[in-house]
C-alpha positions in Angstrom: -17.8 28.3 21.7 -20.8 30.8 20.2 -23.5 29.0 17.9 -22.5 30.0 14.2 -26.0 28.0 13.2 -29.4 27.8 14.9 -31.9 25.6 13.7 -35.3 26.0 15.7 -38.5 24.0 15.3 -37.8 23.6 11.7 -41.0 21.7 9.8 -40.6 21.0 5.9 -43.9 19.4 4.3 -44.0 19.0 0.8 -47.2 19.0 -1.7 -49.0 15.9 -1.1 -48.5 16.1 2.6 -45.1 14.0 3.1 -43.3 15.6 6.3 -39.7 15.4 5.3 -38.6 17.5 8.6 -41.1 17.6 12.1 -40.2 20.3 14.3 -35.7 19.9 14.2 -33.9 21.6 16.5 -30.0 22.1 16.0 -27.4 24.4 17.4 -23.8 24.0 15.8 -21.1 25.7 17.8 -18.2 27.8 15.7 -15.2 25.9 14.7 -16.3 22.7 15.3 -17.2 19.6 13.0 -20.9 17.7 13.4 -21.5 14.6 12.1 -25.3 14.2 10.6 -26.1 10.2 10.3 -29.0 8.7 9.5 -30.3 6.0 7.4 -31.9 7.2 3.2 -34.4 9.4 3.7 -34.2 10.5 7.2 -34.6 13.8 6.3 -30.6 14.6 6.1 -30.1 16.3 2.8 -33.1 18.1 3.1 -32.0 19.4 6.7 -29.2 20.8 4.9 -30.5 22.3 1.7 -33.2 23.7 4.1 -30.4 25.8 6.3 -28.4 26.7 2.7 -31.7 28.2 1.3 -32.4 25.6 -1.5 -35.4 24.5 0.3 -38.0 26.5 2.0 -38.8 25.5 5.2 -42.6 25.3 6.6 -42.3 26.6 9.6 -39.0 27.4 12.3 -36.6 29.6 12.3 -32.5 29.5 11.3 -29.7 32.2 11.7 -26.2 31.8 10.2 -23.8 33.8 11.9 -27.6 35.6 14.0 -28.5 36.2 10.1 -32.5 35.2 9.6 -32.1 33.0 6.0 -35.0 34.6 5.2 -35.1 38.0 6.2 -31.3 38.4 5.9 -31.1 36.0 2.8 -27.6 37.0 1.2 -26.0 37.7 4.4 -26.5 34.5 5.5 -25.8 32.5 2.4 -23.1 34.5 2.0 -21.4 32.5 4.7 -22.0 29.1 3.6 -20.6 26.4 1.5 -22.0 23.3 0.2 -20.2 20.8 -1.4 -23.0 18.3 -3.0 -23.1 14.8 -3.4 -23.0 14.9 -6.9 -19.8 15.6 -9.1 -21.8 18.0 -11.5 -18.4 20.0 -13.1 -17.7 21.9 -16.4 -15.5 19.4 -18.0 -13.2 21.7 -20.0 -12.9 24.3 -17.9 -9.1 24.6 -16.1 -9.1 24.0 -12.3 -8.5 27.7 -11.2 -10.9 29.0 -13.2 -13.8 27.1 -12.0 -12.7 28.2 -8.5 -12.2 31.7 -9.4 -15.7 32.0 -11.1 -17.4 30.6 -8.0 -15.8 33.2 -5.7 -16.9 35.6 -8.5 -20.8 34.6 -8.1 -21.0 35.6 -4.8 -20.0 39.1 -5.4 -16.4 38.6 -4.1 -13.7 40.7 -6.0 -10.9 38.3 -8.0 -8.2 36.8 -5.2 -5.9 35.2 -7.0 -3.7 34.5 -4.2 -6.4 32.9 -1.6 -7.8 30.6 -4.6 -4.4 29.5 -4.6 -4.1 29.0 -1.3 -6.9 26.8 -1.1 -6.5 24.9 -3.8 -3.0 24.1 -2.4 -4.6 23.3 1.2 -6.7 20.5 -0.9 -3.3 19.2 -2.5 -4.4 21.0 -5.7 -1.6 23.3 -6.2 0.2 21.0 -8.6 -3.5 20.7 -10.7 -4.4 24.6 -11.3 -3.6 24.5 -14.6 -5.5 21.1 -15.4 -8.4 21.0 -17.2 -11.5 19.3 -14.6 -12.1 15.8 -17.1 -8.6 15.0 -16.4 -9.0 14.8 -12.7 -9.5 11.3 -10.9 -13.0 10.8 -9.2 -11.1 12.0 -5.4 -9.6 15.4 -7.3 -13.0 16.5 -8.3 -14.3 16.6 -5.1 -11.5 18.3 -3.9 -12.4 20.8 -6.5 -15.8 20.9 -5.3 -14.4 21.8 -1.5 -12.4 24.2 -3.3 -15.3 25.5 -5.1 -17.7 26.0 -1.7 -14.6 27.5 -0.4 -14.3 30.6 -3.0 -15.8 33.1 -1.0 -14.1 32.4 2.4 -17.4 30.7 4.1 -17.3 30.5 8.0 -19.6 27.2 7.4 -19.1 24.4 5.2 -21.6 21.5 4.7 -20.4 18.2 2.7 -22.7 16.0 1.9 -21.4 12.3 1.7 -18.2 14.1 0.4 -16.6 10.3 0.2 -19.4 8.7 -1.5 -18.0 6.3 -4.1 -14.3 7.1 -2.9 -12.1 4.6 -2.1 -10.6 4.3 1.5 -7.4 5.9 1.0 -8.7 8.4 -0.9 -11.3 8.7 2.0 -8.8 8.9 4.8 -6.8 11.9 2.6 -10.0 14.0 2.6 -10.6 13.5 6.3 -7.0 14.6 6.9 -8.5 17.9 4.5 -11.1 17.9 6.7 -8.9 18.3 9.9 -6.8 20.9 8.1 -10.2 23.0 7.1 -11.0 22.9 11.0 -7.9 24.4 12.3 -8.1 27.5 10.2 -11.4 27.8 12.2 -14.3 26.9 9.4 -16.9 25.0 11.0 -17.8 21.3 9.1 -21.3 19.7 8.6 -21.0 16.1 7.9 -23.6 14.1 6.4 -22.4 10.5 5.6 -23.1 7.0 5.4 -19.8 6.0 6.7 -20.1 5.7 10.2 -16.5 5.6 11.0 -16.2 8.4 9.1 -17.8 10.4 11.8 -16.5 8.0 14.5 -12.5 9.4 12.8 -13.0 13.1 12.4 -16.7 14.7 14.4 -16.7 16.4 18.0 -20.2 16.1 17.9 -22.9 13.8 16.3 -26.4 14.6 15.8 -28.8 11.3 14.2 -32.0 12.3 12.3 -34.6 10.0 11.4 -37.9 10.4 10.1 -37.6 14.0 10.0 -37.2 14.3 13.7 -33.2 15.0 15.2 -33.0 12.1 18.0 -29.7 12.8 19.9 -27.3 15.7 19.9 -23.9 14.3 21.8 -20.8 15.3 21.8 -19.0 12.2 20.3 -16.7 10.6 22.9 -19.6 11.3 25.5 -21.9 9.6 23.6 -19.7 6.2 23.1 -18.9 6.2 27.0 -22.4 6.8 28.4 -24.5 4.6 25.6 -21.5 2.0 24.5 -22.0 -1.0 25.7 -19.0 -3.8 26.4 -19.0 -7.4 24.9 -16.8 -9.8 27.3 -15.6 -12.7 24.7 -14.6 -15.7 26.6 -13.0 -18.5 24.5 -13.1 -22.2 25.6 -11.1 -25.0 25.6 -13.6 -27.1 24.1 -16.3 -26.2 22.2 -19.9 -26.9 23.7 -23.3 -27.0 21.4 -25.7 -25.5 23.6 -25.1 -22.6 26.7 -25.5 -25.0 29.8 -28.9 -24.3 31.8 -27.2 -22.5 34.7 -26.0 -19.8 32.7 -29.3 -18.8 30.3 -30.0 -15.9 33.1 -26.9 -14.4 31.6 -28.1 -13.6 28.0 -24.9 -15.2 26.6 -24.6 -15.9 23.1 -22.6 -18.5 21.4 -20.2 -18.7 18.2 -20.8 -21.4 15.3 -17.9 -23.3 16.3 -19.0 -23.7 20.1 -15.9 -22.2 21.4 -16.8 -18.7 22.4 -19.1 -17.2 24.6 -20.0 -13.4 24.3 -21.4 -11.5 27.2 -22.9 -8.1 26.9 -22.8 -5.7 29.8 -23.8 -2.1 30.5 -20.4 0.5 30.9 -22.5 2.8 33.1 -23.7 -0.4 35.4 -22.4 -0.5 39.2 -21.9 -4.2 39.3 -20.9 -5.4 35.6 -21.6 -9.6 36.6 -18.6 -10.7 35.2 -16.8 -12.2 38.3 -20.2 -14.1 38.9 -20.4 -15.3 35.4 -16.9 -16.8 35.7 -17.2 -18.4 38.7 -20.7 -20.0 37.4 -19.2 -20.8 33.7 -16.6 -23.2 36.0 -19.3 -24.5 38.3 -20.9 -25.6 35.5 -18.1 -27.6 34.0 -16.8 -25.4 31.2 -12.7 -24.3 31.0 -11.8 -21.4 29.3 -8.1 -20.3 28.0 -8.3 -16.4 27.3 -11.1 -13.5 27.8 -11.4 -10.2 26.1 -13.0 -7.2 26.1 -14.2 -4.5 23.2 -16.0 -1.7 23.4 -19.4 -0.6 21.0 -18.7 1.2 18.2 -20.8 4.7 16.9 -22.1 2.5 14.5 -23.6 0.0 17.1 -24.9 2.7 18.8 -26.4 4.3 15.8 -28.4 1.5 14.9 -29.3 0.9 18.6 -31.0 4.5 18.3 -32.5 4.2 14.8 -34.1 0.7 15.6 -35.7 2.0 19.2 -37.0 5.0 17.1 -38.7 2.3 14.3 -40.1 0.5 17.6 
């Protein structure tokens, strides 16, 4: 896959000195969908307004589609939509005609058929006709989508598109999500949702304070930094971990009757047939053992606390 967005050494310091962005570097391949976590103010949103033109950047440089966003202004924005976090819609206008008059700001001539085409791809198709106030919460950001979708973008970035949305309503936009990615638009994902991005990225990139950490495609990243707890439950519960086993780092549950052991997935030698054999030397019985792996949000805050450090 060819980079559709390069983001190069990007600084953004604002009057007063506050460095919202120090020196990012980003390279988002065509077609595919990138996740952007980080914690509030990690310098997210304005990564993204930066790239969409909203805000100008220090110094760096960014193409869309090997257009300059400031030499080559229109050509670039010209394949971008947004979709804000913030539901800011003309109440009384119908559905289609919000749509249509987005497509029209960008200079593109009226389509009748491919606004309805994409309203239908959101599950809008039966809503055209409506007037925007009497659309639930999830149908206006549909419209939204629909709305950063008039003039046939070849990039799309949401930002926390599923803010305030309940969980099925979230899980019916990531299924809109998957269905934007096989007709070949490439996806920007800020959210606060970690399995959000865990459900639906390739790739996740975390920011914080200003500077882009890790770049990893997703299941990569959850094999070579996950981590695997080993939960062994006893047959009696004890109070304390016995002395013989404190090299082991175990930790143990309120009600004394499991034992969780943490180990390395990329280790050669993971310890468990050692710890077993010493939890029996040292007196203790246990009637079942399981394993689970880290989730992208364990490793997320893994990476966000060692940054703090």
């Amino acid at each position: 896959m060819s980079s559709i967005v390069s983001v190069k050494n990007v600084t953004k310091t604002y009057d007063g000195g506050f460095q919202a962005l120090k020196g990012a570097s980003l390279e988002i391949q065509e077609g595919e969908i990138i996740a952007l976590l980080g914690p509030n103010g990690a310098g997210k949103t304005t990564l993204i307004s930066t790239i969409c033109g909203i805000t100008t950047m220090t110094s760096g440089e960014i193409k869309v589609g090997g257009h300059d966003i400031e030499k080559d202004y229109r050509a670039a924005r010209s394949l971008i939509g947004l979709v804000p976090q913030e539901i800011n819609l003309e109440p009384f206008e119908k559905v289609i005609d919000t749509v249509s008059f987005s497509r029209g700001l960008f200079g593109k001539k009226p389509n009748q058929e491919y606004v309805e085409g994409v309203l239908k791809t959101l599950s809008l198709g039966d809503k055209m006709e409506n007037r925007v106030m009497m659309l639930s919460g999830g149908m206006k950001r549909r419209v939204l989508i629909a709305k950063a979708l008039s003039h046939e973008p070849r990039v799309l970035f949401l930002d926390e598109p599923t803010a305030g949305v309940d969980v099925e309503l979230r899980k019916d936009m990531w299924e809109t999500v998957a269905e934007l990615k096989k007709q070949g638009v490439t996806i920007i994902l800020t959210t606060h949702y970690i399995e959000e991005a865990e459900a639906i990225a390739d790739r996740v990139a975390v920011i914080n304070h200003g500077e882009i950490l890790l770049v990893e495609d997703k299941d990569t990243l959850m094999s070579q930094m996950g981590k695997k707890n080993l939960v062994i439950e006893l047959n009696s519960p004890i109070t304390a971990i016995p002395k013989a086993l404190k090299s082991y780092g175990l930790t143990v549950s309120e009600d004394g009757l499991n034992l969780t052991y943490t180990y390395d997935t990329k280790g050669e030698r993971t310890g468990i047939t050692t710890l077993l054999t010493d939890i029996q030397k040292a007196g203790l019985t246990f009637r079942d053992v399981q394993t689970s792996q880290s989730s992208l949000e364990d490793i997320f805050v893994g990476l966000v606390q060692e940054d703090a450090q």
